[in-house]
N, C-alpha and C positions, 0 to 999 in steps of 0.2 A: 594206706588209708582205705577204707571199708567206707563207702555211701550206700545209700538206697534208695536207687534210682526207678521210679513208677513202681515199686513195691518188688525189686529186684535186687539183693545185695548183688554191689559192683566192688571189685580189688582194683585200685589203683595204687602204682608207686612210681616215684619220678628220679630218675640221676641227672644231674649236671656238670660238665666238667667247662671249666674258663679257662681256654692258653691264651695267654701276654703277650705277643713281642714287642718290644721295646728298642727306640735305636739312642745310645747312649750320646753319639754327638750331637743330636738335635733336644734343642732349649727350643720351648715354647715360651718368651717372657710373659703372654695372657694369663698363667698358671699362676695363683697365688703364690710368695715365696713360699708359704709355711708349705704347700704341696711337692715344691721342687726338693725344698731341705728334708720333708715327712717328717715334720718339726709337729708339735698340736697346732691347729687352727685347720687342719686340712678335713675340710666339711664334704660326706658324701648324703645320699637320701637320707641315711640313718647314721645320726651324732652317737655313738656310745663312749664319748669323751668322756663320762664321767658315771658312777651309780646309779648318782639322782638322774640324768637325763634318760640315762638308758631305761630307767624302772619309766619312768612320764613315756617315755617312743611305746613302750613293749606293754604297757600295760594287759593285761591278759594274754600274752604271744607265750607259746611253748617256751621253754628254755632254749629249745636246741635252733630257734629262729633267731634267740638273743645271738648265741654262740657264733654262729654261721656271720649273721652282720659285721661283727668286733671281730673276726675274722677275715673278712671283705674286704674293712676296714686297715685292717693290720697291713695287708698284701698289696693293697692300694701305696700306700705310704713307704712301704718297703720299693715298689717297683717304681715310686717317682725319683727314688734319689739311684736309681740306674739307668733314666734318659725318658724319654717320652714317650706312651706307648702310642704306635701308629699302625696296631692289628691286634683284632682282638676274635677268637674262635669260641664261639658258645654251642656245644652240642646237649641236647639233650633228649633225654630215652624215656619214652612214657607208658609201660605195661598195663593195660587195662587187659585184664580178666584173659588173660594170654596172648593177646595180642599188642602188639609191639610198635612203635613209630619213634623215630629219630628224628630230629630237627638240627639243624646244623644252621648258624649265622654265622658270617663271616665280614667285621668292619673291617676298613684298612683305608688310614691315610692316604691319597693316592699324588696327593700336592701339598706343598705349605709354602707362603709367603706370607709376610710380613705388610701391611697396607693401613691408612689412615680412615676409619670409620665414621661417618659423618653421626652426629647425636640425633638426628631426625631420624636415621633409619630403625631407632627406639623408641620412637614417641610412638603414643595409642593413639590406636585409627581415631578419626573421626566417627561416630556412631558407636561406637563401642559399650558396649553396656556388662556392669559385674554380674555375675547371677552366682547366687549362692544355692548351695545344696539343695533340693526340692523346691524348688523356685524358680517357674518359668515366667519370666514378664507377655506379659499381650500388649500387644501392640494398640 
C-alpha cells in the first residue's frame, strides 16, 4: 500500500503468520457445540456463513479481506474439531519504506478448571451509561 504521508509517498506492506497449538484431550464444555463439532453455527467477528451475510459484513472490503475472513473462519472450525486450542503465535513483519519491524504475540493457556460463576458477576455496573458513536454525554 502506497499513502501519503505530509505530502511524502510512503510504501507499506504487512505479513502475518498465526501458529495454533491445540491439545486434543482437553474439552472446554463453555464452547458452543457447533464449535467443538465445526458444525455451522460456529460464530467468529466475521459471519461469512452465507453470500447475503458476507456481501452486508464486506460491504465495500476488497475481495482479498472477504477471502482471508472465510478462510480464518474455515481454519477456526477445522482446528476445533482436533481439541482446544491453549497457544496461539501471531507474528508479524511491517516494511515501511525499507525498514522493517517484527511483532510477535504469544497467548497460551497456562491453567483451566472448571468452577460455578455467580450471574452477578454480569450484571452492569451501577452508573453505567450506553454511549453511541459520536456521542459524548455531560454530566
Amino acid at each position: 500500500m502506497t499513502l501519503n504521508l505530509m505530502g511524502s509517498p510512503s510504501t507499506w506492506t504487512t505479513a502475518t503468520t498465526t501458529d495454533y497449538y491445540v491439545a486434543p484431550g482437553l474439552r472446554i464444555d463453555s464452547l458452543p457445540s457447533a464449535a467443538r463439532t465445526g458444525k455451522q453455527g460456529l460464530r467468529s467477528p466475521v459471519d461469512t456463513s452465507s453470500k447475503a451475510v458476507a456481501d452486508t459484513q464486506f460491504a465495500g472490503f476488497p475481495p482479498s479481506m472477504i477471502t482471508a475472513a472465510t478462510e480464518a473462519r474455515e481454519v477456526m472450525s477445522r482446528m476445533y474439531k482436533l481439541g482446544t486450542p491453549v497457544k496461539t503465535v501471531v507474528e508479524t513483519t511491517v516494511t515501511v519504506d525499507g525498514g522493517v519491524k517484527l511483532t510477535r504475540t504469544t497467548t497460551e493457556l497456562v491453567s483451566h478448571s472448571r468452577m460455578a460463576v455467580p450471574d452477578s458477576l454480569f450484571a452492569i455496573p451501577a452508573g453505567y451509561i450506553s454511549v453511541r458513536p459520536g456521542f459524548m454525554p455531560i454530566p
